[in-house]
C-alpha positions as CSV (number, residue, x, y, z in Angstrom):
1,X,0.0,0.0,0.0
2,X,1.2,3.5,-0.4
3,X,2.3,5.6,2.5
4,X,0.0,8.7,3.0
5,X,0.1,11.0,5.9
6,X,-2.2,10.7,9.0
7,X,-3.8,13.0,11.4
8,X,-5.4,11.9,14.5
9,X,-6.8,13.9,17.6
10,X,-6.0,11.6,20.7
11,X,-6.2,11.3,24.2
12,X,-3.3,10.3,25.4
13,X,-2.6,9.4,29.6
14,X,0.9,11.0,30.2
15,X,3.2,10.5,33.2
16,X,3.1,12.6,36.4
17,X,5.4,15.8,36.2
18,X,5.7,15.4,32.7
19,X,4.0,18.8,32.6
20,X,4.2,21.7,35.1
21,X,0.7,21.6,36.0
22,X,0.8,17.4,36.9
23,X,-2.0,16.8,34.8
24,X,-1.7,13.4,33.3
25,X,-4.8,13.7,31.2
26,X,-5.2,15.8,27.5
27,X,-5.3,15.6,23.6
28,X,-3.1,16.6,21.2
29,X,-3.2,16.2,17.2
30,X,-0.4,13.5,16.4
31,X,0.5,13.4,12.5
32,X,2.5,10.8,10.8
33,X,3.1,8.3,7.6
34,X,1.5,5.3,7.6
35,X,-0.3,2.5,4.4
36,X,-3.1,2.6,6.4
37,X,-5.2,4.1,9.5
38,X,-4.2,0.9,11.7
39,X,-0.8,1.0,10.7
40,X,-1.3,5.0,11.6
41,X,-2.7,4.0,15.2
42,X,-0.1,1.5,15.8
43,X,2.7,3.8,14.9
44,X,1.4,6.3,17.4
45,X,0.7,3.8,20.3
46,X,4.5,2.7,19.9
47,X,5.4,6.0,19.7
48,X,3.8,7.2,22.7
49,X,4.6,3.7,24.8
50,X,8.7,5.1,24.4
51,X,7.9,7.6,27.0
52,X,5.6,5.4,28.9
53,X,2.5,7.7,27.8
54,X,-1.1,5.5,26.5
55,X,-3.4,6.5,23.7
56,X,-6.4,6.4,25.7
57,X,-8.7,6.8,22.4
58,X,-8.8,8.6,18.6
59,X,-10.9,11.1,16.8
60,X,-11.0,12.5,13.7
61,X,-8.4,10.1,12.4
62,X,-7.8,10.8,8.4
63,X,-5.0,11.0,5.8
64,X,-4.5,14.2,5.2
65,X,-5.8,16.5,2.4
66,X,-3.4,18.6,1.1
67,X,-5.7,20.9,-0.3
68,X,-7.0,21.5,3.0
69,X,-6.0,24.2,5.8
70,X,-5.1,22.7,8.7
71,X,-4.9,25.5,10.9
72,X,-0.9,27.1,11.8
73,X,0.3,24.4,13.7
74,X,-0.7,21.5,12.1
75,X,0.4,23.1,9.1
76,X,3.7,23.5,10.2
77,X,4.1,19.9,11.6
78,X,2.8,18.6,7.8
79,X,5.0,20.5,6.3
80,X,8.2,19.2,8.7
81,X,6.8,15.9,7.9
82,X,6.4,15.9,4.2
83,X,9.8,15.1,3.7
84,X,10.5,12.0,6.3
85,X,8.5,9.2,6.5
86,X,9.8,8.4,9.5
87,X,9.0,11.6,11.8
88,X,5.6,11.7,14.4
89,X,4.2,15.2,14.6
90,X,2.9,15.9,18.0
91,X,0.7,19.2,18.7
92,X,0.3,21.2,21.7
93,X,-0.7,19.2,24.5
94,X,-4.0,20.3,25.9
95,X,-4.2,18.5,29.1
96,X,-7.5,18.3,31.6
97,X,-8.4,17.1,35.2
98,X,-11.3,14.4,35.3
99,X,-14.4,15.2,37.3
């Protein structure tokens, strides 16, 4: 299959102190190249497992339209992606408190 680049909005459980405020809950967009959106959510999962974080859940996973505006940061990330397949694009990490 051919490699196409992926963009998912996930929920990710992160460490404690991995960020100032010791929230270990949030969502980011994560971007990366992958055959296919299973291959894509696998890639992530390993990804995030290296720094012991768990993708807690997916939406809005889709290859990416390059005719489309992705807004300026996931722009930026596609565009520092485009030319290695190998890269993972993570966005700002928006992270929450459960009720």
């Amino acid at each position: 299959m051919e490699l196409k680049m992926w963009m998912t909005t996930a929920e990710v459980r992160i460490q404690p102190g991995d960020v100032p405020s010791g929230d270990v809950l949030g969502f980011m967009r994560i971007t990366a190249w992958a055959s296919s959106e299973s291959e894509f959510i696998g890639r992530v999962r390993d990804f995030l497992a290296k720094y012991q974080w768990i993708l807690l859940g997916s939406e809005n996973t889709h290859a990416i339209d390059s005719d489309r505006d992705y807004g300026d940061e996931a722009n930026a990330i596609i565009d520092h992606i485009r030319d290695n397949e190998d890269f993972i694009g993570l966005g700002t990490f928006y992270s929450y408190r459960p009720n």
